[in-house]
C-alpha positions, -999 to +999 in steps of 0.1 A: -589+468+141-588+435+161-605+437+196-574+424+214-553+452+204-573+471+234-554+453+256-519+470+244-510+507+251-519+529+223-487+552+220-491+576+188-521+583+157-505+596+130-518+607+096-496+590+069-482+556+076-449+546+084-418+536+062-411+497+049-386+485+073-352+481+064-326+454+059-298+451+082-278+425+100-285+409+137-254+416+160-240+390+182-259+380+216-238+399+245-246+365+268-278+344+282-306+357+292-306+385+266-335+381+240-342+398+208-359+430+203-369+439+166-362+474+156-394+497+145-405+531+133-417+553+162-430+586+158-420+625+172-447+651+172-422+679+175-407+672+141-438+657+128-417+628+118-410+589+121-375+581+138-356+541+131-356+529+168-327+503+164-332+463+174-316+456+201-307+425+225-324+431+262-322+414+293-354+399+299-372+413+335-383+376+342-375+340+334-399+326+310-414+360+297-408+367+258-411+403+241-440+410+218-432+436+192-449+466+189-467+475+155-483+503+135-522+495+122-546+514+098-580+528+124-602+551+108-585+574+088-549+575+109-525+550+117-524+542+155-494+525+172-498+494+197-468+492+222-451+459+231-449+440+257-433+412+281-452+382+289-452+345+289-465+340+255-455+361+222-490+378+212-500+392+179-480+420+168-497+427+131-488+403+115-451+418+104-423+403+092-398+419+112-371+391+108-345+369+132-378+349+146-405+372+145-417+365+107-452+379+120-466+349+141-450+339+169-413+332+180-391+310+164-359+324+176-357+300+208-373+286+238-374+287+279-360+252+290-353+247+334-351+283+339-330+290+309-333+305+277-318+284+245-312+301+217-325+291+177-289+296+161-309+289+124-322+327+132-303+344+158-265+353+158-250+337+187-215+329+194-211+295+211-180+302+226-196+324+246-233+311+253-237+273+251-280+271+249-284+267+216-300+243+193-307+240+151-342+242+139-349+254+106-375+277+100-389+288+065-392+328+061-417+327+032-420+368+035-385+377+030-398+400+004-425+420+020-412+452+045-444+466+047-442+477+084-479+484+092-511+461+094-542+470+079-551+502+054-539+503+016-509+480+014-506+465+045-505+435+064-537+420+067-535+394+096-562+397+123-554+375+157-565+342+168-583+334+197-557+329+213-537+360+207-569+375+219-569+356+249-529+364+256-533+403+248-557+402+276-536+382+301-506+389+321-479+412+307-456+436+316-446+468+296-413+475+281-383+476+306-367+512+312-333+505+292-359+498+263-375+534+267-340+552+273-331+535+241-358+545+222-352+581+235-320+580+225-328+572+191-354+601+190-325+625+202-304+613+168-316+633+135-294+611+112-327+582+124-352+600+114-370+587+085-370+626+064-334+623+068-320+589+059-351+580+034-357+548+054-322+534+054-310+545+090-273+544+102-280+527+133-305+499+123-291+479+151-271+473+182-259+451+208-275+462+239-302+488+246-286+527+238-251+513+226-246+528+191-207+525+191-211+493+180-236+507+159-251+482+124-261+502+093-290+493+074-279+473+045-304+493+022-345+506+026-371+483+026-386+500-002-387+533-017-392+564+004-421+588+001-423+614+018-457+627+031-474+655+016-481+675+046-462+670+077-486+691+099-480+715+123-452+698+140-437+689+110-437+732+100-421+743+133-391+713+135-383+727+096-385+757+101-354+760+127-333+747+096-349+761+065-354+798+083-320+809+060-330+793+029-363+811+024-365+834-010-366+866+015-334+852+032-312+848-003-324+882-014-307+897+013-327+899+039-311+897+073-328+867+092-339+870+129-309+868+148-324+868+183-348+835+170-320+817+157-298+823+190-325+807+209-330+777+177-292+771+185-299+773+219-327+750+220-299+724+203-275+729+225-297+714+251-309+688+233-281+675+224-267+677+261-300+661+272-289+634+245-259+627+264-265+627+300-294+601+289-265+577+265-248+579+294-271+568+320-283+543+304-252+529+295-242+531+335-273+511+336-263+486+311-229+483+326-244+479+364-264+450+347-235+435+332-214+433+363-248+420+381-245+390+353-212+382+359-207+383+396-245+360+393-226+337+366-194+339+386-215+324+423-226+295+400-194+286+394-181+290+425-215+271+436-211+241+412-170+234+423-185+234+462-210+209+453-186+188+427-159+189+456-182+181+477-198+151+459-163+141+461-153+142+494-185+119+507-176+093+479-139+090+494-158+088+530-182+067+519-154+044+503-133+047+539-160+034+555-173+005+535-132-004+538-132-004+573-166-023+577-148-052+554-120-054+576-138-053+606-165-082+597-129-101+587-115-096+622-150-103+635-151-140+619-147-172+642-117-196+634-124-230+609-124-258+635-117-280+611-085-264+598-072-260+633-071-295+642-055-304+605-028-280+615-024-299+648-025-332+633+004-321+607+026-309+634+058-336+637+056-357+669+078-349+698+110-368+695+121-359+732 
């Protein structure tokens, strides 16, 4: 493994290695400031499983920073997860291809330009009616191809980081924002992401903002086949066995299954799936108080640039008043010709008294 990953947070070491990633579609941009989060496979010990944690577009906590993805890499004998970050330079994140700029080194999808962010429109999906940064650079996506979502081991990426990415993993950064983890919880709360489920083609591959899945963007189709792993684990057994306890061969030959454990199963669901919506909801409260924030900011620009415009204005007219008045009075100022008073005089008929 590469010495800089050290620097990142090391969130899950799993046994078998994740899914390719899938193919799916970039939603619009909901406005400026918003920057591009690739979706990833994250992992839950209680089901002993990987879960599709949508991409998303999020807000990012300070101008200039960019997001670096998180990835999955081969250590040992497990495969250990490396959590991204925020920070003023895009650092190595494996080496994967994960699409709409981040073709696994660097950012192509757009730049920080006088305290604003323009957006690459060659990679992102951006309506201009809406958000007016944008410029055309083309960018060639020679890994269109490869899904492999992990670096290192058999079959994956094998990048290793520059000196530079060494040097950036080790600097200043921030970790991810709390709509990014609420979002990421909510995914885990979803069974239709998990990878044993939806063989690597998830139904929310993507969405507009952090933990909005009405909106919701299907994967188009898996990155590659799915295989499942041969043993899940402990973790894997217990999450199972909640929803295989009927099907066993004791169970179809009549056997009356353990009512009082599958009460509590149920009952365990039912709170999940209330803790699943009491978090969707909060954080789309959150998302909503952000928006409002955005607009009422957007809205004290506009009022701010028509002040300054009118303004502008208003001391050109004075400024015109004045040099006006300066002209006439240098004019009323000036001494009379001599020479064309006494040619008046002389052309005055005598006096024929």
């Amino acid at each position: 493994m590469p010495t800089t990953s050290s620097a990142q947070v090391v969130a899950f070491a799993v046994a078998f290695g994740p899914p390719p990633l899938p193919v799916y579609e970039q939603p619009f941009c909901p406005g400026e400031g918003y920057i591009w989060t690739p979706g990833y496979w994250a992992f839950d010990y209680d089901f002993d499983d990987y879960y599709w944690v949508p991409g998303t577009w999020v807000l990012a906590p300070r101008v200039g920073y960019f997001w670096t993805p998180g990835y999955w890499a081969f250590s040992g004998s497990r495969f250990v997860f490396y959590d991204g970050y925020w920070g003023p330079q895009v650092g190595f994140y494996g080496g994967i291809n994960y699409g709409f700029g981040y073709f696994g080194d660097g950012y192509e999808g757009g730049r920080w330009e006088h305290g604003r962010f323009f957006y690459n429109r060659s990679v992102n999906n951006v309506n201009v009616t809406v958000i007016h940064n944008v410029y055309n650079t083309t960018v060639i996506n020679r890994n269109t191809e490869n899904r492999v979502s992990f670096n290192g081991g058999n079959g994956g990426i094998s990048a290793r980081p520059t000196r530079q990415q060494e040097k950036i993993a080790r600097g200043r950064h921030t970790s991810p924002v709390a709509a990014q983890t609420e979002h990421r919880q909510a995914a885990r709360g979803d069974r239709e992401q998990r990878a044993s489920v939806n063989h690597g083609r998830p139904a929310i591959a993507a969405s507009p903002r952090p933990g909005d899945f009405k909106d919701r963007v299907p994967a188009r189709e898996a990155g590659g086949p799915y295989t499942p792993p041969a043993n899940r684990g402990e973790g894997g057994q217990r999450g199972n066995a909640q929803r295989q306890e009927n099907n066993q061969p004791g169970n179809r030959q009549g056997q009356r299954p353990n009512s009082g454990q599958q009460n509590q199963d149920w009952r365990h669901q039912d709170r999940l799936s209330q803790r699943q919506d009491q978090e969707r909801q909060k954080l789309q409260q959150r998302q909503e108080q952000e928006h409002q924030r955005l607009d009422r900011r957007r809205a004290d620009d506009t009022r701010r640039q028509r002040t300054e415009q009118q303004h502008q204005q208003q001391t050109q007219k004075l400024e015109q008043r004045h040099e006006q008045q300066q002209q006439k009075m240098q004019q009323r100022q000036q001494p009379p010709n001599h020479d064309q008073s006494k040619s008046r005089k002389q052309d005055r008929p005598p006096n024929q008294h």
